[in-house]
C-alpha positions, 0 to 999 in steps of 0.5 A, a space after each residue: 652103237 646098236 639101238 636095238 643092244 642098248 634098247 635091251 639093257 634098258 628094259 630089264 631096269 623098267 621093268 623092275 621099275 614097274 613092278 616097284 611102283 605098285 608095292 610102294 605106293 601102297 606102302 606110302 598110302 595104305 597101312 602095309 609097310 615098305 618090308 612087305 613092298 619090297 616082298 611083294 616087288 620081288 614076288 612080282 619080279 619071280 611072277 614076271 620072269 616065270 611068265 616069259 619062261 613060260 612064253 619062250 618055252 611054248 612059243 606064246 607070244 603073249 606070255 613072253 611079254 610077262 606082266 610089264 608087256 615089254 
């Protein structure tokens, strides 16, 4: 198998996972609650892609990360 291939089907998942992590724990801690996490997740998710559709677009290599940097 091609580590690179596998490399590429695990950071779609991370990413989300990333993205998940901050929304959640403000839900466990803070007053907001775990509807508005998972809104506030798929916000992230939408602002995450369109960064690297941008990047990929105008060749910016720092935009194509988008926000998880991976």
């Amino acid at each position: 198998m091609n580590k690179t291939a596998i490399w590429k089907a695990i950071k779609e998942p991370l990413r989300l996972l990333v993205l998940a992590i901050i929304p959640f724990v403000i839900a466990y801690f803070g007053p907001m609650s775990y509807g508005w996490a998972v809104i506030l997740t798929a916000m992230l998710k939408f602002i995450d892609k369109l960064l690297h559709e941008v990047g990929k677009s105008t060749g910016s290599a720092a935009l194509i990360t988008g926000i998880t940097r991976f």
